[in-house]
PyMOL commands that place a pseudoatom at each C-alpha (Angstrom):
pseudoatom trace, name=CA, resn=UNK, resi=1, chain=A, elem=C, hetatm=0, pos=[-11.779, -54.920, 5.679]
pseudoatom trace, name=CA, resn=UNK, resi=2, chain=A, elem=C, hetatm=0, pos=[-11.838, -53.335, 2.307]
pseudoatom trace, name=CA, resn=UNK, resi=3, chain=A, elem=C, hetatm=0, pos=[-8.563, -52.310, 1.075]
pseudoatom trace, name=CA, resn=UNK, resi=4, chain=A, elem=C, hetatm=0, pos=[-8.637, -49.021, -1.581]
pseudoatom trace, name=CA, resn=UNK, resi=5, chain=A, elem=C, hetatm=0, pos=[-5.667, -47.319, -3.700]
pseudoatom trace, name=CA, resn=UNK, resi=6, chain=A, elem=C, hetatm=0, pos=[-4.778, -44.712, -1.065]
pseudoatom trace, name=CA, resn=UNK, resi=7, chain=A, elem=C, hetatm=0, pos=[-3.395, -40.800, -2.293]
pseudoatom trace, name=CA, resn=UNK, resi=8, chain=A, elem=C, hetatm=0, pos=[-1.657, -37.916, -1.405]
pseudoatom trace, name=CA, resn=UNK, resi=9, chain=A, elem=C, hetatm=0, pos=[-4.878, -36.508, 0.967]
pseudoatom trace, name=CA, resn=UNK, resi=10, chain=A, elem=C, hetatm=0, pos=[-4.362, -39.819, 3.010]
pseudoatom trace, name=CA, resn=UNK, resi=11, chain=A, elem=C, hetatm=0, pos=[-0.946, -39.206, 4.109]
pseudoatom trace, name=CA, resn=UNK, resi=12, chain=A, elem=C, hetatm=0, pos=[-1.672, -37.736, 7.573]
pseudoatom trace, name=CA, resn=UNK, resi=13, chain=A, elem=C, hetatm=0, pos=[-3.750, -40.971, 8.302]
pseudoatom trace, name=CA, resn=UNK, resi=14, chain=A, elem=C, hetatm=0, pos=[-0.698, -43.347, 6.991]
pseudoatom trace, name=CA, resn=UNK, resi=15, chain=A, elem=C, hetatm=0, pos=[1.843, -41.440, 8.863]
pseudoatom trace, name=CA, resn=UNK, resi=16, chain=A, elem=C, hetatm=0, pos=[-0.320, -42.221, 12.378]
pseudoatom trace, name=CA, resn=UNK, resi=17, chain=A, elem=C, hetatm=0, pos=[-0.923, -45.475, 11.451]
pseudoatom trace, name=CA, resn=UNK, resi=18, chain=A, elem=C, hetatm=0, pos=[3.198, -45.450, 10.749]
pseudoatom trace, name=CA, resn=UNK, resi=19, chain=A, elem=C, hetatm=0, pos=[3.367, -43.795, 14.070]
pseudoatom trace, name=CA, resn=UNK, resi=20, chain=A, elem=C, hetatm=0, pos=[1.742, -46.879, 15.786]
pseudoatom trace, name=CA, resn=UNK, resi=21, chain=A, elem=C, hetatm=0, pos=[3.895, -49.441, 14.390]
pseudoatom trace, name=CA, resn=UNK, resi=22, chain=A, elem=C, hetatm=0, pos=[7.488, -48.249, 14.538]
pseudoatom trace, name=CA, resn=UNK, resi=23, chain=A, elem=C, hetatm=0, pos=[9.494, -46.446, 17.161]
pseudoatom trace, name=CA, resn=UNK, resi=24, chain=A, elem=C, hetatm=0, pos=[10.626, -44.226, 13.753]
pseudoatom trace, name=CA, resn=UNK, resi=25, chain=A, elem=C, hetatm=0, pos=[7.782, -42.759, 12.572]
pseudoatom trace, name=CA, resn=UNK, resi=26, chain=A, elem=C, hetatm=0, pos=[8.118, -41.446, 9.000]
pseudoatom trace, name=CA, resn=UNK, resi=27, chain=A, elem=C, hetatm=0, pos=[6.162, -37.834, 8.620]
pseudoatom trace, name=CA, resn=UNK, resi=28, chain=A, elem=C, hetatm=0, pos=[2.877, -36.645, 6.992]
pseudoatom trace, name=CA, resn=UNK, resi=29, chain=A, elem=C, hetatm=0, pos=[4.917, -34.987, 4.275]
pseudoatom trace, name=CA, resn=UNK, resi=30, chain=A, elem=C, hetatm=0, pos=[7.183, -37.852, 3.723]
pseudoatom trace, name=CA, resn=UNK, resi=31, chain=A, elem=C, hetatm=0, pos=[4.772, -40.091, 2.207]
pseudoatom trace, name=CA, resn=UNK, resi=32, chain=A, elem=C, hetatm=0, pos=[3.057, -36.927, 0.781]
pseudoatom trace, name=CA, resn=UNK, resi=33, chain=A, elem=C, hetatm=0, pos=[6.249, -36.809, -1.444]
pseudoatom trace, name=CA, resn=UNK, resi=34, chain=A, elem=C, hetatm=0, pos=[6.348, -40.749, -1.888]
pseudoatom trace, name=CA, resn=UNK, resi=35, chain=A, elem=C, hetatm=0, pos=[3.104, -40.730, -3.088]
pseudoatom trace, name=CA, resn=UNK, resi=36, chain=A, elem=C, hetatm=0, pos=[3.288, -37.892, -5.484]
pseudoatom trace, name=CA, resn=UNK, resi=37, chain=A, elem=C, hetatm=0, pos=[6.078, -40.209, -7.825]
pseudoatom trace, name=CA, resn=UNK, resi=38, chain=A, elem=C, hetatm=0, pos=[4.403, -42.328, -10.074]
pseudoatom trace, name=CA, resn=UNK, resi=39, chain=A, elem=C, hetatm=0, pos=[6.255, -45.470, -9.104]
pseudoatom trace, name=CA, resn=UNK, resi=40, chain=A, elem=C, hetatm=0, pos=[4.975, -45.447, -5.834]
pseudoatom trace, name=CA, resn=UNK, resi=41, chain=A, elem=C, hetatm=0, pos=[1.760, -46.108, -4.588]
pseudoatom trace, name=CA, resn=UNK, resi=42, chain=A, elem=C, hetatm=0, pos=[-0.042, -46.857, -1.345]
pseudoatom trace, name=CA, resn=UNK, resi=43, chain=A, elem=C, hetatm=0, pos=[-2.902, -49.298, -0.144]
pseudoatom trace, name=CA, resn=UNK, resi=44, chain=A, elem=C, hetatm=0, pos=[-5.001, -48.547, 2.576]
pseudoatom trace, name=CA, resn=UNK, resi=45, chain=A, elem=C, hetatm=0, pos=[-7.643, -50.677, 4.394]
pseudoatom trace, name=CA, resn=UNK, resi=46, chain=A, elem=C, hetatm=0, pos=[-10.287, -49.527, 6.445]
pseudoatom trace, name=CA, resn=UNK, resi=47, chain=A, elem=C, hetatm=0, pos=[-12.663, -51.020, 9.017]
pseudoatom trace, name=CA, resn=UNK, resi=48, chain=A, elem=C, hetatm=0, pos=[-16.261, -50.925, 6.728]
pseudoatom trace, name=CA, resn=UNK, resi=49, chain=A, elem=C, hetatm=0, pos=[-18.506, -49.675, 9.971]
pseudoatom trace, name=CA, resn=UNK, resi=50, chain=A, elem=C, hetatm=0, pos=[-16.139, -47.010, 11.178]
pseudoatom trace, name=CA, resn=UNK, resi=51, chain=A, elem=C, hetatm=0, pos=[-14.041, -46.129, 7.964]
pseudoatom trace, name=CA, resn=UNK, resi=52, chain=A, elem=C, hetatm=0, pos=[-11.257, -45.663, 10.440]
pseudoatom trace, name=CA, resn=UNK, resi=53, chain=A, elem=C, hetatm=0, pos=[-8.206, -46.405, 8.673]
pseudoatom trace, name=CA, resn=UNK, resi=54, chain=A, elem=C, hetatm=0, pos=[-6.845, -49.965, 9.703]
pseudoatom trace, name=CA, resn=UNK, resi=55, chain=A, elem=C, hetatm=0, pos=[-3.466, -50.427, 8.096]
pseudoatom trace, name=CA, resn=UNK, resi=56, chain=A, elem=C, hetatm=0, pos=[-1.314, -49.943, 4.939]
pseudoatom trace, name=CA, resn=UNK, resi=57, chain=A, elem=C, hetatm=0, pos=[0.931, -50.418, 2.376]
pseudoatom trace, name=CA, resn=UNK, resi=58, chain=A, elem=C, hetatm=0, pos=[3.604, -48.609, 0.262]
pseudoatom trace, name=CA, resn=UNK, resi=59, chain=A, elem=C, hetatm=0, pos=[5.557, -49.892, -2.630]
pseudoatom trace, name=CA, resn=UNK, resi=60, chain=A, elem=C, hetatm=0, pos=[7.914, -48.584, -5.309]
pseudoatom trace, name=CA, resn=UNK, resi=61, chain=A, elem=C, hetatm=0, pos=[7.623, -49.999, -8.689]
pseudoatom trace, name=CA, resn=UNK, resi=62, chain=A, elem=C, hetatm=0, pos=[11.088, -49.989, -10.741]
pseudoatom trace, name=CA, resn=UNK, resi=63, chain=A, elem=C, hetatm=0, pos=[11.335, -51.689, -14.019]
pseudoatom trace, name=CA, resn=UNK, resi=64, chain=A, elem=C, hetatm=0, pos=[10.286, -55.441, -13.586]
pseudoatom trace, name=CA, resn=UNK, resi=65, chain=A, elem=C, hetatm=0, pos=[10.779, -55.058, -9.641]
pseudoatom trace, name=CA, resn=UNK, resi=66, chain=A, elem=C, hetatm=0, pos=[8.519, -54.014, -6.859]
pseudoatom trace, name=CA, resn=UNK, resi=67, chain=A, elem=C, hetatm=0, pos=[9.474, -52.939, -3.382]
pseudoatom trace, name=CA, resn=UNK, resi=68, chain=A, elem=C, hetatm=0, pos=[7.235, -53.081, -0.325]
pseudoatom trace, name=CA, resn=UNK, resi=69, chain=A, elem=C, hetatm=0, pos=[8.851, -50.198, 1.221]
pseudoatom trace, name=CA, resn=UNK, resi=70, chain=A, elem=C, hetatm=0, pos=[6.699, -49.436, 4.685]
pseudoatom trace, name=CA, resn=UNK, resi=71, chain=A, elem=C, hetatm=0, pos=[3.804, -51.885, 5.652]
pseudoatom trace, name=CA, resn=UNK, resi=72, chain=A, elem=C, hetatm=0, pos=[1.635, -51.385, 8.858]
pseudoatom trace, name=CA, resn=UNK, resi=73, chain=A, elem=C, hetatm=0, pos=[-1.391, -52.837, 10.827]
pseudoatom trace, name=CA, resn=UNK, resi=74, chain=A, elem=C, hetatm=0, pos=[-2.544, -50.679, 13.665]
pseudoatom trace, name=CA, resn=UNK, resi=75, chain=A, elem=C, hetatm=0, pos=[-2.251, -52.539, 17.379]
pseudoatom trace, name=CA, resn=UNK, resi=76, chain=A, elem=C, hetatm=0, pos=[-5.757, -52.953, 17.621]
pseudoatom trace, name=CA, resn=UNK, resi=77, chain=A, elem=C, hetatm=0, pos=[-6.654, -54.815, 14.223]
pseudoatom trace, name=CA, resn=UNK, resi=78, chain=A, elem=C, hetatm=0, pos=[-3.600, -57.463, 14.033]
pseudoatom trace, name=CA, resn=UNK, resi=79, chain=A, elem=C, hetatm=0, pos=[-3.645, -60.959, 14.306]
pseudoatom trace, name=CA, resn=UNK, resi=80, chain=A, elem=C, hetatm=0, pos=[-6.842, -61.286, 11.586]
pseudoatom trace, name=CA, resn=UNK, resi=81, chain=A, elem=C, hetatm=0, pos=[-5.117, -61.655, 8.308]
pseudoatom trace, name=CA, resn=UNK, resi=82, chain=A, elem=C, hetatm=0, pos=[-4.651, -57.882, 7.285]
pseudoatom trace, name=CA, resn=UNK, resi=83, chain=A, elem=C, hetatm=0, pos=[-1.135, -57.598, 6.621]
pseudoatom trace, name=CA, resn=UNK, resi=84, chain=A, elem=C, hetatm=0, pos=[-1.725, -60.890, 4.390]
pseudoatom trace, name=CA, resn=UNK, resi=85, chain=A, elem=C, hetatm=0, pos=[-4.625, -59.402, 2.243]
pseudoatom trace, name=CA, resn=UNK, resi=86, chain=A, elem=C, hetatm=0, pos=[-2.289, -56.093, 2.292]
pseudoatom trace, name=CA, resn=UNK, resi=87, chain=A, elem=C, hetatm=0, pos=[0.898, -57.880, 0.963]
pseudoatom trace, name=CA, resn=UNK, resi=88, chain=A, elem=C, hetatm=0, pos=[-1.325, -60.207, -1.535]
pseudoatom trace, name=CA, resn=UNK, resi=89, chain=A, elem=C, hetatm=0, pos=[-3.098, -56.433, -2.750]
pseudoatom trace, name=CA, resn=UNK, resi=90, chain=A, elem=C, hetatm=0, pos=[-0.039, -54.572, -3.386]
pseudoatom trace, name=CA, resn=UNK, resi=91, chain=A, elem=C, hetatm=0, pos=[2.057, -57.294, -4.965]
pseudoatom trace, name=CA, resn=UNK, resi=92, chain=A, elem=C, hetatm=0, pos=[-1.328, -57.893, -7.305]
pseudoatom trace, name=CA, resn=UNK, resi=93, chain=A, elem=C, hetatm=0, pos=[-0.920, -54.398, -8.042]
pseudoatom trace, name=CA, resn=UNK, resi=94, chain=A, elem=C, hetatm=0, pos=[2.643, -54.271, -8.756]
pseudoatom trace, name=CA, resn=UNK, resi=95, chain=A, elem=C, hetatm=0, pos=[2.420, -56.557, -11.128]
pseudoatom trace, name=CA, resn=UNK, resi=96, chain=A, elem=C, hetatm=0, pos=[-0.130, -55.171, -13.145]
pseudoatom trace, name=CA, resn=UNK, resi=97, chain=A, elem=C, hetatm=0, pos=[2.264, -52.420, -13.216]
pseudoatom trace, name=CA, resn=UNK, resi=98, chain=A, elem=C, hetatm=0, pos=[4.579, -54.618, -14.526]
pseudoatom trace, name=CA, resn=UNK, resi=99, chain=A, elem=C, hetatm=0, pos=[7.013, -56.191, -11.707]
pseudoatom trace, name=CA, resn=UNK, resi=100, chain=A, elem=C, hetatm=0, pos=[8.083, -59.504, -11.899]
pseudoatom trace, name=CA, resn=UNK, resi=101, chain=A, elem=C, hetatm=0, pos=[9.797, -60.105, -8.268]
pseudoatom trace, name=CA, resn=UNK, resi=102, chain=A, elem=C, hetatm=0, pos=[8.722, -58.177, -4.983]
pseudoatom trace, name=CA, resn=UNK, resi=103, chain=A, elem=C, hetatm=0, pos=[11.298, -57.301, -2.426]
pseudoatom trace, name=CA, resn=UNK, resi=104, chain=A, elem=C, hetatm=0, pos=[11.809, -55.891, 0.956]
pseudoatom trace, name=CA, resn=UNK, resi=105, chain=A, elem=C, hetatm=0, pos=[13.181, -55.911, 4.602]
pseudoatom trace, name=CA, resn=UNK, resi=106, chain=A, elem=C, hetatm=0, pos=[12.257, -56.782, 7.604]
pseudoatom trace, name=CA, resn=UNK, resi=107, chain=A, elem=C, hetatm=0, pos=[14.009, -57.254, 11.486]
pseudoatom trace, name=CA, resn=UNK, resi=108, chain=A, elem=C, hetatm=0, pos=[15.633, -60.129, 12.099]
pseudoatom trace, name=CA, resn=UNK, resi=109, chain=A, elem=C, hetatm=0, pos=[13.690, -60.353, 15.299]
pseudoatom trace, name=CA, resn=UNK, resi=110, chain=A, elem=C, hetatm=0, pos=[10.204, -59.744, 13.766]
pseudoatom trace, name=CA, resn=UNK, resi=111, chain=A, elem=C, hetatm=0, pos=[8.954, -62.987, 14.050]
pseudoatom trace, name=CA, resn=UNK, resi=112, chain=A, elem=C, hetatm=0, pos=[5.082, -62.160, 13.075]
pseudoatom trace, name=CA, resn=UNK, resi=113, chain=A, elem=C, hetatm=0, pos=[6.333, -60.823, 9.800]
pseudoatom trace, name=CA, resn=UNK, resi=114, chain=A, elem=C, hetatm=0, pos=[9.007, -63.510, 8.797]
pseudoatom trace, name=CA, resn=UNK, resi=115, chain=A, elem=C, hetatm=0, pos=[6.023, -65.761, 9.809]
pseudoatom trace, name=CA, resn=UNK, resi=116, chain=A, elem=C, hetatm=0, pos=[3.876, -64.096, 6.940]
pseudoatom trace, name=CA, resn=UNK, resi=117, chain=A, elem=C, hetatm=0, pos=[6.628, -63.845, 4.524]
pseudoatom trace, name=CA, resn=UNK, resi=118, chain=A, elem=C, hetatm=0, pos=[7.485, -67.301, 5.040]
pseudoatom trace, name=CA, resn=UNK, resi=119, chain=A, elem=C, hetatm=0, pos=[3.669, -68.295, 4.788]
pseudoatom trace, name=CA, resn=UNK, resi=120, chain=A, elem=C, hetatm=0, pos=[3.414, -65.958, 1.413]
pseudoatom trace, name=CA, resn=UNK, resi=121, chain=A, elem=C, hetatm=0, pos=[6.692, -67.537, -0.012]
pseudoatom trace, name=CA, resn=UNK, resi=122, chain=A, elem=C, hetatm=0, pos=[9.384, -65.311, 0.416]
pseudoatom trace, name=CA, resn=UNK, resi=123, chain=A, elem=C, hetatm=0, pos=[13.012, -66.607, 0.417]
pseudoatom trace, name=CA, resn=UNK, resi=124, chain=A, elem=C, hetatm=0, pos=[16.102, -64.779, 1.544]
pseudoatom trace, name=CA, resn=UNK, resi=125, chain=A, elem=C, hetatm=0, pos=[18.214, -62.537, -0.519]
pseudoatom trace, name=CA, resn=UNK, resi=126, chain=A, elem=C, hetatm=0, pos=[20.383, -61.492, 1.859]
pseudoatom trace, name=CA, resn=UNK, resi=127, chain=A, elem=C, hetatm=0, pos=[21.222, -59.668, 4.834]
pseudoatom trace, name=CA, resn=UNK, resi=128, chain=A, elem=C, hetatm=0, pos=[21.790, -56.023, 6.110]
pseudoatom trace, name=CA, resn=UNK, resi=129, chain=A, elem=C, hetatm=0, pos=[23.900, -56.240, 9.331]
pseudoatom trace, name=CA, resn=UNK, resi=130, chain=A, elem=C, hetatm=0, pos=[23.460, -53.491, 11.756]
pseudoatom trace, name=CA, resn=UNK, resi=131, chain=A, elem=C, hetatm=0, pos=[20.413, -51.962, 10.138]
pseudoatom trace, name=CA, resn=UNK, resi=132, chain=A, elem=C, hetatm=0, pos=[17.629, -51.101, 11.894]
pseudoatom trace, name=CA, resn=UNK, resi=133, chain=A, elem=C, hetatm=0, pos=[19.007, -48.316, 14.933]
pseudoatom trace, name=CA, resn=UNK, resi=134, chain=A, elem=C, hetatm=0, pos=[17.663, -48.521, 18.229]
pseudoatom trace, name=CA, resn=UNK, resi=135, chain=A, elem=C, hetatm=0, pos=[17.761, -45.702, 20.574]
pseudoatom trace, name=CA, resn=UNK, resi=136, chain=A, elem=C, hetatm=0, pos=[17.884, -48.146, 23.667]
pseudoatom trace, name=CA, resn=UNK, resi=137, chain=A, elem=C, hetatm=0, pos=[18.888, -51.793, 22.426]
pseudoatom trace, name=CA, resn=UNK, resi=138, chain=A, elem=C, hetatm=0, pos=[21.686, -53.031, 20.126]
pseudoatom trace, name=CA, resn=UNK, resi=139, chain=A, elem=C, hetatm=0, pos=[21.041, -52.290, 16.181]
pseudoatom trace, name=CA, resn=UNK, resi=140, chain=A, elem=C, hetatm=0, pos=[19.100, -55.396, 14.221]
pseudoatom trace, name=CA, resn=UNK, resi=141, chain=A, elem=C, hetatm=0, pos=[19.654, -56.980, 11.238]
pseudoatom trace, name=CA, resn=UNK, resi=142, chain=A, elem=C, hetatm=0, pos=[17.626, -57.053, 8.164]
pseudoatom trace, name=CA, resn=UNK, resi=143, chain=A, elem=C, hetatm=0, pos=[16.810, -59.862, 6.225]
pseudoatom trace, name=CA, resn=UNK, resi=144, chain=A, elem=C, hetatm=0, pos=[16.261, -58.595, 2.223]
pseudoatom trace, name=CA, resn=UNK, resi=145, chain=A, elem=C, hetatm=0, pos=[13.676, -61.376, 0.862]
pseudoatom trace, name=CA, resn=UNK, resi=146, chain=A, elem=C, hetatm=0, pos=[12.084, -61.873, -2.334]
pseudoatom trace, name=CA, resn=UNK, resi=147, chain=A, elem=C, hetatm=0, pos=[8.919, -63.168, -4.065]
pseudoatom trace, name=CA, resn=UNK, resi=148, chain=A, elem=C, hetatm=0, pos=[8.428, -63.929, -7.449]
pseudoatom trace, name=CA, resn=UNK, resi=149, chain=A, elem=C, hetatm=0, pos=[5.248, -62.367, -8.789]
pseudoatom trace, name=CA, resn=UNK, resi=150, chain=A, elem=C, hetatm=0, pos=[2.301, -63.508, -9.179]
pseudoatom trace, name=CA, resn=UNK, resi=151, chain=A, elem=C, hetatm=0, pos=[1.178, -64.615, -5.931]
pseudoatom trace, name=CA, resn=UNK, resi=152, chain=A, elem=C, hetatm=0, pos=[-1.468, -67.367, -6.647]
pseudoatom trace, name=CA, resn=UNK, resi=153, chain=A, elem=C, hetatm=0, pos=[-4.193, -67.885, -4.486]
pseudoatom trace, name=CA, resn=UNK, resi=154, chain=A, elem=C, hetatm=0, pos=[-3.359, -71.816, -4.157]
pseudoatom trace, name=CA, resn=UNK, resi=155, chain=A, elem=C, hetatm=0, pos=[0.483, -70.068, -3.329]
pseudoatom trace, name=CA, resn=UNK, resi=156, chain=A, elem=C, hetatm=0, pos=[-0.134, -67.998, -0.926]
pseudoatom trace, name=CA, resn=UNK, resi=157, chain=A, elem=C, hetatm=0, pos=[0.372, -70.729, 2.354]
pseudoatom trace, name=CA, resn=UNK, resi=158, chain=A, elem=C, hetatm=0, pos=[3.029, -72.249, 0.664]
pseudoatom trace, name=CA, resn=UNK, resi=159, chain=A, elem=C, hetatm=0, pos=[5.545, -72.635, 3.621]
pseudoatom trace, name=CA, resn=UNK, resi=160, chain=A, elem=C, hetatm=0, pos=[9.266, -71.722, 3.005]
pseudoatom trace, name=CA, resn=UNK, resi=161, chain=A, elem=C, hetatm=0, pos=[12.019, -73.256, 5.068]
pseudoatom trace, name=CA, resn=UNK, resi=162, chain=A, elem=C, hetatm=0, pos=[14.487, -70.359, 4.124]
pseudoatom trace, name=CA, resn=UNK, resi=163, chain=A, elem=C, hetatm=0, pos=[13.356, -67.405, 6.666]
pseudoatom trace, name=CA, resn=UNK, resi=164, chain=A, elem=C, hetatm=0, pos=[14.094, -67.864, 10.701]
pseudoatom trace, name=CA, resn=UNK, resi=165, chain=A, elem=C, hetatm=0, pos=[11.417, -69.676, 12.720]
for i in range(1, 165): cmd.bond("trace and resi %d" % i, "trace and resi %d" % (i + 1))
show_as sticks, trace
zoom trace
């Protein structure tokens, strides 16, 4: 699925993509006003018969570090290597924009994505307890990993130990 630099007129279509991944959906406007800074910028992928929009990325671009901060396959399209070609795209981009290391979070108990980051060689940084609020369960734990930069092709299945199984 070919993934494109998204902008500020794709917002809407990130936020319901947002919307179908996470019980807290982030707005329209919200990543309207992340995607006007100019450290920030967005990755979208699209399905090449429909052009419906198929998941994303968003990451913030500080000095010699990159943050993935939201990342997001819709239900339908998971399970076929998207969120891998998304993570590989935007940490490709963020270091041509100069980062060095890419960051983020994830749940404790999101065992696809600790699978990829593990896969992609992430290794944990550290821990947020209590982070992620739940309306009806107890409140998660992040894990903050890391990734030095660049991700090499013959990298990318390297298979760290560090992250939960």
């Amino acid at each position: 699925m070919p993934v494109r630099p998204a902008s500020g007129t794709d917002a809407p279509e990130i936020a319901s993509l947002h919307a179908q991944c996470f019980a807290e959906a982030w707005t329209g406007e919200a990543f309207e006003r992340l995607l006007q800074s100019e450290n920030v910028f967005a990755l979208l992928a699209r399905e090449a018969s429909s052009n419906r929009a198929t998941g994303f990325i968003v990451v913030r671009v500080a000095a010699d570090e990159a943050e993935i901060l939201s990342l997001g396959v819709a239900p339908r399209c998971r399970r076929r290597g998207l969120a891998r070609e998304l993570v590989l795209a935007g940490a490709a981009t963020a270091l041509g924009r100069g980062a060095r290391e890419l960051f983020l979070e994830v749940g404790v108990d999101n065992a696809a994505a600790c699978g990829l980051y593990r896969q992609l060689g992430f290794e944990e940084r550290g821990r947020r307890r209590g982070y992620y609020a739940r309306r009806e369960a107890p409140s998660q734990d992040a894990l903050i990993l890391c990734r030095a930069l660049p991700i090499a092709a013959w990298e990318s299945g390297a298979n760290s130990t560090s992250l939960p199984a």
